[in-house]
N, C-alpha and C positions, 0 to 999 in steps of 0.2 A: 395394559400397564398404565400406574394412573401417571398424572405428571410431575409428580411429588417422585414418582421411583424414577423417572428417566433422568440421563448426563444431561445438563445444562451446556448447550454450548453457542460461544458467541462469535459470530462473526466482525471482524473488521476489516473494514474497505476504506476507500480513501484513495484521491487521487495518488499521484508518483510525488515525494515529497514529502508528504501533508504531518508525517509524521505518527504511522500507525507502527511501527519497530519503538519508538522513544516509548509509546504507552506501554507498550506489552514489556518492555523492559521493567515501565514504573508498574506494572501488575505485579510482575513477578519480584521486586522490591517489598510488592506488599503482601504476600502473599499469605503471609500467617500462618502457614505450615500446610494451608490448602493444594491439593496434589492436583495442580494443571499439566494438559499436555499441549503442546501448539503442534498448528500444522499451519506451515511458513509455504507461501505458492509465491514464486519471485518471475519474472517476467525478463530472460538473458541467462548468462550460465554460469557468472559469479558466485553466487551462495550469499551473497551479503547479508541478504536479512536474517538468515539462519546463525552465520557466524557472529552477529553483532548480540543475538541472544543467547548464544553458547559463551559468548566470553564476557556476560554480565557477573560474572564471582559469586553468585548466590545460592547456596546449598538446597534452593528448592528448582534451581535450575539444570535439571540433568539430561544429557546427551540424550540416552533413549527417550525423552519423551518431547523430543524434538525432531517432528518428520517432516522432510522439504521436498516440497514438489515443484521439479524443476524439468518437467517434460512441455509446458506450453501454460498457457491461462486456466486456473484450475474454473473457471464455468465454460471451458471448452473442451474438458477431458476430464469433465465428473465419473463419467462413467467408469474410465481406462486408470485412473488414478485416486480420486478423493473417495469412492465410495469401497474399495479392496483396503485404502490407509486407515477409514475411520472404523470399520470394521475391525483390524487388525487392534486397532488401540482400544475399544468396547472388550474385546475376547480378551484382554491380559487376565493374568489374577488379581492385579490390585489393578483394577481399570479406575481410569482418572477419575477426580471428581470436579473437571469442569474442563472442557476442550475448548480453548482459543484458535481459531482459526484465522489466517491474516491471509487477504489476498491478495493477488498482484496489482498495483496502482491503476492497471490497464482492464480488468475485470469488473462485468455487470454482475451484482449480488444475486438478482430472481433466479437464474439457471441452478446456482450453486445449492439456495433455500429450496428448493423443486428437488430435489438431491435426498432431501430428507423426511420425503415421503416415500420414498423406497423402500418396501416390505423388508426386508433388510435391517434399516436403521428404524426405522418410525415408533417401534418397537422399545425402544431403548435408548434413544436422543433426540432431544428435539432442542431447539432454535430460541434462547433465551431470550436473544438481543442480534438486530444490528445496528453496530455502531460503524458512523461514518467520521471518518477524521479530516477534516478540513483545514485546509492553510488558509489562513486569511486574510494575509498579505496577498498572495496572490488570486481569490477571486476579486478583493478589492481592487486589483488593478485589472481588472477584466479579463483576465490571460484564460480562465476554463467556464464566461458565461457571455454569452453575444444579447443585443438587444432584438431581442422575435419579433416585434415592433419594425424595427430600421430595416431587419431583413426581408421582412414582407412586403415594405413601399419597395426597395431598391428590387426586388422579386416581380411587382408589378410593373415598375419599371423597362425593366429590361427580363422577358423572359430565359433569356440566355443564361442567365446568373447564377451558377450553384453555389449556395453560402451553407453547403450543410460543413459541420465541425465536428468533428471526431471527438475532440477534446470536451465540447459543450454537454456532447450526445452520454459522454462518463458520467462527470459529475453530475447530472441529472439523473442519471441511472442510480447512483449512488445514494444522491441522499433521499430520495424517492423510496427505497427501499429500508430508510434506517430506519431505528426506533426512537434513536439517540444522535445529535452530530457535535462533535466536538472540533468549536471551534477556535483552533490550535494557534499556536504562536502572537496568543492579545499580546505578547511584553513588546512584540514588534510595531505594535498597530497607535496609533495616537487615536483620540475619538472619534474624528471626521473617519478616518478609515477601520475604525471597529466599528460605526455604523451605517459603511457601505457595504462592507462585507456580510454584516447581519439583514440589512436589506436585500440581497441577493440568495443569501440561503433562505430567507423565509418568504421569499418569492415562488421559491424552488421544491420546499419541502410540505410535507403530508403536515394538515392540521395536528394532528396530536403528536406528532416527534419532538421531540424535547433538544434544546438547545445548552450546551455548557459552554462555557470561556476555559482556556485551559492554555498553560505555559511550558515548553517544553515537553509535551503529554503527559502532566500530571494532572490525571483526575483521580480521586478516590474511587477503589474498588465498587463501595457500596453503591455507587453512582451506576456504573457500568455493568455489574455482575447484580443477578438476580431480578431483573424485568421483567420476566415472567412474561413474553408475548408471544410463545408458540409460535414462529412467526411463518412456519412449514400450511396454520392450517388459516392462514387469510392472507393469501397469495393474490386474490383479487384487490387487496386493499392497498397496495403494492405496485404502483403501474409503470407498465414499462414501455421504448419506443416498439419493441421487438414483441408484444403480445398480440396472438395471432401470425407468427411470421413464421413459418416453416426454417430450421436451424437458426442458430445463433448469429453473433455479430463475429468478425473476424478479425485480427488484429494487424492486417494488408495495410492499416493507418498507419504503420508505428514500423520503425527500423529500431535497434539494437545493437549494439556490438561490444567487445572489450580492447579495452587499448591496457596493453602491457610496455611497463617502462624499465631501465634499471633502478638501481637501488636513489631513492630521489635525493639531494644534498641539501635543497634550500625548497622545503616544501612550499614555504611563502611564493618568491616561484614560480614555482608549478601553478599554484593557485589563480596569479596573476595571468598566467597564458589561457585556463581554463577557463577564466571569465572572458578573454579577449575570442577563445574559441565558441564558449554560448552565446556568444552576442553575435558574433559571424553566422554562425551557423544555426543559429535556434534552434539550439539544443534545450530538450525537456528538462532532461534528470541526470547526474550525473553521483556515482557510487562508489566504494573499494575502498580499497587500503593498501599502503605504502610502506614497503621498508625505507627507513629514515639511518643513512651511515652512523656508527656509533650509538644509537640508541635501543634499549634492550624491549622495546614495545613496539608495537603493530599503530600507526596510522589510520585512522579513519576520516576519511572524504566524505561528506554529503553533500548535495550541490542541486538546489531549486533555480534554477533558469541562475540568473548574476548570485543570487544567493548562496554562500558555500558556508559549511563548517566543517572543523578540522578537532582532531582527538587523537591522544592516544588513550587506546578502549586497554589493551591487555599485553602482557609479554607475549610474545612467541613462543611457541610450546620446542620440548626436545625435539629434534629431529622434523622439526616442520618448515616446508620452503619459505623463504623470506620470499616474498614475490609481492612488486608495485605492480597492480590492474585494477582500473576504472572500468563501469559499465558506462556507455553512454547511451541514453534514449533518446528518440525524438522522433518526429511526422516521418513519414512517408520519405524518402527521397535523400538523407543525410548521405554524404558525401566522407564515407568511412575512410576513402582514402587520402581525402587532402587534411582532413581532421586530423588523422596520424601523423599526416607529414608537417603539420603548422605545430603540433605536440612532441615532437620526437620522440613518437615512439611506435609500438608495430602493433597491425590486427591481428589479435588470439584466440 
């Protein structure tokens, strides 16, 4: 099959945050009557990013052709999950004509693109594009790249010193792997910090990956869709910490959890505890949605470390639970119980 006959399909990664759901929303805004299907891999048991793109209002946005894989990090359960789902959506009768694939903030892109040389798919889809979705406030401020430099004297130093970073080890993984990296949220950034942050991704990234600025993830389709980089058959080009390393990486860094609240009265608030609570506790990522008393719409939470934003996305449908529950992400070690109790409210 040549490559002109196979699905196009694009991956996007991106750290927790970085804002790879805002894109995929502005994709399917643009979509021009083009029949996408996403496959949403979320990292916790919420659903958030699946529901945030079901209840975008737009007629090219439909239920079935939005499958969520919410059993673990989809490059640690390709086998058990992504490769029986992308199969399923190739067999329809009107099989898509371009599959978005978004992965969990917590996911290495190689395992998942190694996926898609499986006698199986190879056949019938192949790997347009990876895009990597960067926040750039936050690598400007250091939070997901350490200096390799500083860690190697303090390493010679003192051999005792383990400075590896889970956090660093990602986004390295990520844009290492892209074709593309968009880097998101420039309306927040003043100069000096749009080019420290452009300093660090292009530290970080492959000679030929193309860099975009982009506001609330709006980039143009034509940007993102149609790269044409095969990217299943130069896998070598593509480096990773983990090549050569018998299984994958594990996600033992990272705790999870959902805090459920009642119905919230003064969501401002809330807001104000939850930033006193990511600062206590450094906390990652923070997610969900609130019922708000009196109001006939659904709440939307996002929360990059002090960073929050706040929406209502859509009514609440017939018969569906009004229910306030946050994911919360973070290292290794999060202390789910004093969290709840400094929040009032319970682990779900």
């Amino acid at each position: 099959m040549t490559m002109a006959s196979k699905i196009p399909a694009t991956v996007v990664t991106g750290f927790l945050g970085a804002g790879k759901t805002t894109l995929i929303r502005s994709l399917i805004e643009n979509a021009g009557g083009r029949r996408f299907a996403f496959i949403i891999n979320e990292f916790g048991d919420l659903g958030v990013d699946r529901e945030l793109i079901q209840g975008c209002g737009y007629e090219d946005c439909k239920d079935e052709d939005i499958v969520e894989l919410a059993n673990g990090c989809i490059c640690c359960t390709v086998a058990d999950d992504f490769l029986p789902t992308i199969q399923a959506l190739i067999d329809r009768e009107d099989p898509p004509e371009h599959i978005i694939i978004e992965t969990s903030g917590l996911a290495l892109p190689k395992p998942l693109i190694k996926a898609f040389n499986w006698p199986e798919v190879k056949t019938r889809v192949t790997v347009d594009g990876v895009v990597a979705v960067i926040d750039g406030r936050a690598v400007a401020d250091g939070r997901f790249a350490d200096d390799p430099d500083a860690v190697a004297a303090q390493r010679e130093e003192d051999p005792n010193l383990d400075h590896e970073n889970p956090l660093e080890e990602v986004f390295e993984e990520q844009v290492l792997a892209a074709d593309m990296i968009v880097l998101n949220k420039a309306d927040l950034m003043d100069d000096a910090t749009m080019a420290q942050a452009r300093g660090i991704v292009d530290a970080n990234k492959r000679d030929a990956t193309k860099v975009v600025l982009a506001s609330s993830g709006k980039v143009d389709p034509i940007a993102l869709l149609g790269i044409g980089a095969a990217a299943e058959d130069d896998l070598d080009a593509r480096p990773s910490h983990h090549d050569g390393v018998d299984g994958d990486h594990d996600h033992d860094d990272f705790d999870t959890f959902t805090l459920g609240f009642d119905a919230v009265a003064d969501p401002d608030a809330l807001e104000a505890k939850l930033k006193a609570m990511v600062t206590e506790h450094d906390v990652l990522r923070v997610k969900g949605f609130l019922e708000v008393p009196g109001k006939p719409m659904r709440h939307v939470v996002q929360g990059v470390g002090g960073r929050f934003e706040r929406y209502f996305d859509r009514p609440w449908r017939d018969g569906e639970a009004r229910r306030s529950e946050l994911v919360v992400i973070g290292l290794k070690g999060l202390d789910a119980a004093a969290i709840a109790s400094a929040m009032d409210a319970r682990i779900i």
